[in-house]
N, C-alpha and C positions, 0 to 999 in steps of 0.2 A: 736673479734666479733664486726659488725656493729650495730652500738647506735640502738635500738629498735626503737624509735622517726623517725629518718633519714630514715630507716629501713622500716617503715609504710609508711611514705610518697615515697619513690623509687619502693617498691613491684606493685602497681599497674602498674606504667610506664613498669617495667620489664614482667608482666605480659602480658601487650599489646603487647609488641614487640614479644613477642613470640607467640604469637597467630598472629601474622603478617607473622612472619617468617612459619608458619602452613600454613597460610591461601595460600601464594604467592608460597609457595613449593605445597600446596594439587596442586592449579590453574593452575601452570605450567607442573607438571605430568599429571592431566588428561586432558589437551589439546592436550601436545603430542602423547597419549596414544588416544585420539577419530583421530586425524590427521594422524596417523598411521592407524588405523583402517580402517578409509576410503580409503587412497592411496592403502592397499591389497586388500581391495574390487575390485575397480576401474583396476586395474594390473594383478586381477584374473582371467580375463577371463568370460565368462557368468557363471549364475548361474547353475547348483549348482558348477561349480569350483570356485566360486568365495569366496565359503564360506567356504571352508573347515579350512579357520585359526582361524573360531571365539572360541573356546575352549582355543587356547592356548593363544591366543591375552587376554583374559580377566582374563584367570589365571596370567599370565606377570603385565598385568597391576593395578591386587588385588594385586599383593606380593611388587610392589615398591609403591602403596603408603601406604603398613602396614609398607617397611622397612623407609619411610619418619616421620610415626608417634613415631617408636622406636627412629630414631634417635633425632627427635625433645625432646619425652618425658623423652630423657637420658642429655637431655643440661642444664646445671648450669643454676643459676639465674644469676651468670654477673651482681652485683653490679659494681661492677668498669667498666667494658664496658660500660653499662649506665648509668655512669656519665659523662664520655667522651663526649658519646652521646651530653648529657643533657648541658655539655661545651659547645659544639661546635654551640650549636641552641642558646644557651645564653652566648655570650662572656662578658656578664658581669659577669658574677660569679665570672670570673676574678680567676680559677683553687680553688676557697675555698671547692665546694661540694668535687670535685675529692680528696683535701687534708685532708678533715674529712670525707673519704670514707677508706682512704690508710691507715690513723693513728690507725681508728678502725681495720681496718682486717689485718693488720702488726701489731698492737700492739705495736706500737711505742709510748710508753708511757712518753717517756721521755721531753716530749714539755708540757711548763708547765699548766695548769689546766685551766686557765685564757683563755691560746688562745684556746685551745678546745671547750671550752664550748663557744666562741666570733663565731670561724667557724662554729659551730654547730649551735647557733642561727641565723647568719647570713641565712645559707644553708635554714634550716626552715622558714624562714621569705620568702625567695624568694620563694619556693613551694608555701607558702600562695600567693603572689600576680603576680605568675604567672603560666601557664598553662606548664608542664611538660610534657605533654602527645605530644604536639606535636612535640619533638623531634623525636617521632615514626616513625614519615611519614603518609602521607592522605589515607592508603591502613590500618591502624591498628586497626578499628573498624571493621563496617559491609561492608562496600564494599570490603576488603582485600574477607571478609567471603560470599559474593554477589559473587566476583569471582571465587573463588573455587565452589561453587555452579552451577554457571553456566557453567562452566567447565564439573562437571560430568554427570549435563544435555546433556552436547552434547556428550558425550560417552556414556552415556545410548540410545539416539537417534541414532548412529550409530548399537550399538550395536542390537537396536531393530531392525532394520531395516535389518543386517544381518541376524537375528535372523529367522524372520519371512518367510526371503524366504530361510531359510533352514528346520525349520521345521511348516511351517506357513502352510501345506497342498498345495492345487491349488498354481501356480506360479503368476495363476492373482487374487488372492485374495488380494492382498498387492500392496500400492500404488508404495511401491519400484519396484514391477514386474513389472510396467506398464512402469515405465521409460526405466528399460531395455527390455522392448517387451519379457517379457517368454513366450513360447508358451504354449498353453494347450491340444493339441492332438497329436497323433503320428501315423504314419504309420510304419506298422510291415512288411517286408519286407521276401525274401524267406535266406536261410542262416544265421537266424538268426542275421538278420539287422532292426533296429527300427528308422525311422528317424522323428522326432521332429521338427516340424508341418506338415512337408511335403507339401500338397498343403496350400498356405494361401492369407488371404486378411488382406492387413494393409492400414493403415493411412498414406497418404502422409509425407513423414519427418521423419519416425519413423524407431525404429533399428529392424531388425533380426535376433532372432537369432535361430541357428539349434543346435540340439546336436543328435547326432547319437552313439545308443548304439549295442552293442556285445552279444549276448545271446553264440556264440560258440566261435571261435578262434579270436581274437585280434589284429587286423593288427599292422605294426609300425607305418605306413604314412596313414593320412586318410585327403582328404583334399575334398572341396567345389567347384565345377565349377558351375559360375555364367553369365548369359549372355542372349541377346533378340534380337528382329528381326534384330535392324538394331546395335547393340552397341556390341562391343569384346567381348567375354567372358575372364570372370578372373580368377585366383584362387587362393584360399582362404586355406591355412593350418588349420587345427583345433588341440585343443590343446586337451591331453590326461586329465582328472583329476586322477593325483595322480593313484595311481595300478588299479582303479577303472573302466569297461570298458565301460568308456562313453568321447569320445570326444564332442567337441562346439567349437564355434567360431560366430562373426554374423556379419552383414552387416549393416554396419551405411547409417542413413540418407536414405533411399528407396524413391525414386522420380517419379518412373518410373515402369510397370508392365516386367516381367522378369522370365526366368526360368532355374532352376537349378536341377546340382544330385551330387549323392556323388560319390566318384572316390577312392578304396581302394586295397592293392596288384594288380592294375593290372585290377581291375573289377570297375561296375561301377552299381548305381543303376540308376531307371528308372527317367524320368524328371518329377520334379513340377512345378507347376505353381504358380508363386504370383502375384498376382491383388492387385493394388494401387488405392485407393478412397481418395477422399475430402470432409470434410465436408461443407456442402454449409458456408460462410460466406461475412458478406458485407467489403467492403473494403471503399466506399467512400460515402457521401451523400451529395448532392446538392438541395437548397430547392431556389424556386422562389414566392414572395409574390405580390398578387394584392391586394391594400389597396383599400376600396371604395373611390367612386366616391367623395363624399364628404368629403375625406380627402386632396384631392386633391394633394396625392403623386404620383409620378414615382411607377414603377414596379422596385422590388430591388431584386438581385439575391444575396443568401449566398451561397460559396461552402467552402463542405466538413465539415458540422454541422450538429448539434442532438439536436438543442435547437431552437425554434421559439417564440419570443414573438413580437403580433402585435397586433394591436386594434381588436375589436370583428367585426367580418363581412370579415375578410379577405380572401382571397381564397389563400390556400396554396397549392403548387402544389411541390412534392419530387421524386427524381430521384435516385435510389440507383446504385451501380456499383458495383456486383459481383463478388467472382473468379468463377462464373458455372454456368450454367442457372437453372433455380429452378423451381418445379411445382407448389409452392404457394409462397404468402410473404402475411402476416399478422401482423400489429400492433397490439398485443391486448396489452388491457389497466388495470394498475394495479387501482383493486378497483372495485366496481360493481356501475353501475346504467348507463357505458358508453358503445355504441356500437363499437365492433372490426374495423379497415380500411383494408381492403383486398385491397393491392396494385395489380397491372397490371401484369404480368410476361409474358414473350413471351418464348416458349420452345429451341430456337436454339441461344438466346443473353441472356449473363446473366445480365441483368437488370431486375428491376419492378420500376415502377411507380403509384406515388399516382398524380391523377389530379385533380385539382380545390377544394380541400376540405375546407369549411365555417369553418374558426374556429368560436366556440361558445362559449368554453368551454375549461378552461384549464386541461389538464389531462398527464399521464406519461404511455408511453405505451414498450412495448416490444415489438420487432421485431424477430417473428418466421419466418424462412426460412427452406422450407421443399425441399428436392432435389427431384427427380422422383424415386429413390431408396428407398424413404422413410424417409431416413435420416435428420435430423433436428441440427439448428448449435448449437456449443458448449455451447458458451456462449450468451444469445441475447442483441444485441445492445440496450441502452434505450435512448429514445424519448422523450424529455418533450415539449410540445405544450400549452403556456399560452397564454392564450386569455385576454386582457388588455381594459378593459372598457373604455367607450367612457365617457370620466370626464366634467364636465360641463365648462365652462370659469370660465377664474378665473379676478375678478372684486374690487379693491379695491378702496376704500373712501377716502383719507389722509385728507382733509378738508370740511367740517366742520365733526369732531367729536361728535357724540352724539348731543341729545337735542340741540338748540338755541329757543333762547330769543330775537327776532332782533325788530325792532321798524315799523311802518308801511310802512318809509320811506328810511329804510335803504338798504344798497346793500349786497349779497350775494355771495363771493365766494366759487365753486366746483371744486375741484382739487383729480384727481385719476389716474388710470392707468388699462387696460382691456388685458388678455392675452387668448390662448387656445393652445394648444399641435397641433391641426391642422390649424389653422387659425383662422379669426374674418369674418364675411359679415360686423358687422355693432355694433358702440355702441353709450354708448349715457345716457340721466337722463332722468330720469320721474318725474314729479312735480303733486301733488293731492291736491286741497283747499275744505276745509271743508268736505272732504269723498264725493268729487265729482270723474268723471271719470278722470283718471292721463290723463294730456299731454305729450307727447313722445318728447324726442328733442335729436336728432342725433347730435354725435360730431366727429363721425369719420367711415372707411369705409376700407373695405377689407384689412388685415392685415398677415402676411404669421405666418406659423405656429412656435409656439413658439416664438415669437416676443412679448416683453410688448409695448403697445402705452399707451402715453400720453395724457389726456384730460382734457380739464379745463372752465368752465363756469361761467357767471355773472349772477346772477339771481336776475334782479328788481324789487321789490317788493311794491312799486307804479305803477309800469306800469301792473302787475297782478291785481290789486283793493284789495289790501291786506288790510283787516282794523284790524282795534285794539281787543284785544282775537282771531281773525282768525288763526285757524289749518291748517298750509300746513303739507305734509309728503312729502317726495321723496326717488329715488331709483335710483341704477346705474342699466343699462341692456346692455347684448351681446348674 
């Protein structure tokens, strides 16, 4: 029997490891088990044949991870295996734990008392100063337990999802119908023939599918003839589900409007029609900016942006480019207290256009586009339009600092710098004695924008009549 001592110190390590070996077994079963799940989906054929495996998939998948828990909760504690372990991450043990692991549970008693109790201490002494646990591996706390977790997450997520379009009522109740295009009506045919949508109108890009059921005799071969004014007709086999008398099959990707029937023993039903729509959406934006007069910038053109920020007063003029010509285009703007921009639209080009608009104000708008169907886009583009204040010149002093004390006689130097984001006309000091009217004195003259200029002035202060207590003040201006 293993020292009690040793025994306490090892149980924990042995305890993790198994709960790792749990954790990395739960994690790798139900991945397979949801990865499975989904390729039958996918392989099934449209709904509802697509679902007919979820009952047995999920029983399969309960019973191997109860027979993972039995076997796990049937496994020795493996003293000696982790010690090995615990060797092999610390070679300095240098085999002592492993040999007063072996003496204890072989009973090898015959080593005399002296060295047992030296390996022993030793063994225990290292536990104290060093970490054991990570002989485990970085998966034997909670992230081991993270994965498994997240594992059954995503098998419950297929699982629902099958779930839903087998007994979830309507087929487009459920986002999973949407992906694969379920229809939701049928036409009931003479012969006891029901075909599943029969006439429809889809979404550009999007799949169909048909399923055609049996009320009397069951054909062997039932398959889909598909085809349009100017493009081949195809066809299309459908698949039986299971004893059950409803064939399906669908048509990926629908780009184009087209009409089909079904073709069975020999017979054939009458033709449908599908109509393909687009939802209006913009594809591109180009926006041209006229900066006032008195900024004295060029006209800047941005293409293919949704972001404008210019000085206040600009005229912004936006150009959208369509896939389809639209009956409105409207910016409206999130937030109240700003009025909507009803762009341009021409009925046979799909553009609209916003011209000359003042920015004044920054604001973030959305862009609804409504088609002549009525139809409005998916998701709408957002707009942000910041309107960037006209900032005053920016004007610094370096010399003199604060206050002076200067003598009647003495000379004064003024050393600075004047900038503006658009330019300068003109800068310069202003000098005031005794809280008279300031004198103006220009030191420099039209400056491009963002450019700092240098300036610097002598100011005599005998040749002003400056006398003794006399208050002058000054100032920089641009």
């Amino acid at each position: 029997m293993i020292n009690p001592f040793l025994a306490a110190r090892l149980q924990p390590v042995v305890r993790r490891h198994r709960l790792r070996r749990l954790a990395l077994g739960m994690a790798l079963w139900w991945t397979l088990a949801a990865v499975a799940g989904w390729v039958l989906f996918l392989r099934g054929g449209p709904p509802p044949l697509s679902t007919e495996f979820l009952p047995d998939w999920v029983m399969i998948s309960l019973l191997g991870a109860g027979l993972i828990w039995v076997l796990w909760y049937l496994m020795p504690m493996g003293f000696r295996g982790m010690a090995r372990r615990i060797e092999k991450r610390f070679p300095a043990l240098d085999g002592r734990l492993l040999t007063a692991v072996q003496v204890d549970q072989d009973g090898e008693n015959d080593q005399p008392a002296f060295i047992r109790e030296r390996l022993l201490s030793q063994a225990m002494q290292h536990s104290v100063d060093h970490d054991w646990n990570k002989a485990v591996g970085p998966l034997g706390g909670t992230a081991g337990q993270t994965a498994a977790l997240l594992a059954v997450l995503a098998f419950a997520w297929v699982a629902g999802c099958v779930a839903m379009l087998r007994w979830g009522g309507k087929p487009g109740d459920s986002r999973m119908a949407e992906v694969v295009s379920v229809p939701e009506e049928s036409v009931k045919l003479a012969d006891g023939v029901e075909v599943t949508p029969g006439d429809a109108v889809l979404e550009k890009g999007s799949n169909l599918v048909v399923l055609v059921r049996f009320s009397q005799a069951v054909p062997e071969n039932v398959s889909l003839v598909a085809g349009g004014d100017a493009a081949p007709a195809r066809t299309v086999a459908l698949a039986r589900s299971l004893k059950d008398p409803v064939f399906g099959g669908s048509l990926p990707a629908v780009r184009e409007d087209f009409r089909y029937h079904i073709d069975y023993d020999g017979r054939g039903t009458r033709e449908f029609t599908v109509k393909v729509f687009e939802y209006p959406r913009m594809e591109r934006s180009d926006v041209v900016l006229n900066f006032p007069e008195w900024t004295g910038l060029p006209e800047k053109r941005i293409e293919d942006t949704r972001r404008v920020s210019a000085v206040e007063g600009t005229k912004v003029s936006v150009t959208l480019k369509l896939n389809k010509p639209v009956a409105s285009a409207v910016l409206k703007p999130r937030g109240n207290g700003v009025e909507p921009l009803t762009l341009q639209t021409e009925a046979d080009k799909p553009v609209a256009v916003l011209t000359n608009y003042i920015l004044a104000t920054s604001g973030t708008y959305e862009l609804i586009l409504t088609a002549s169907e009525g139809r409005t886009g998916k998701v709408p583009p957002v707009f942000i339009f910041e309107a960037l204040p006209n900032s005053p010149p920016e004007v610094k002093l370096a010399q003199p600092r604060g206050d002076q004390t200067p003598s009647a006689l003495e000379e004064m130097v003024f050393n600075g710098t004047a900038r503006d984001d658009f330019g300068l006309l003109a800068w310069g000091l202003a000098f005031s004695q005794g809280g008279g009217e300031p004198e103006y004195v220009e030191l420099g003259k039209e400056a491009p924008g963002g450019a700092a200029r240098d300036f610097s002035h002598l100011l005599r202060l005998e040749e002003k009549g400056v006398k003794t207590n006399d208050l002058v003040s000054w100032f920089v201006w641009a």
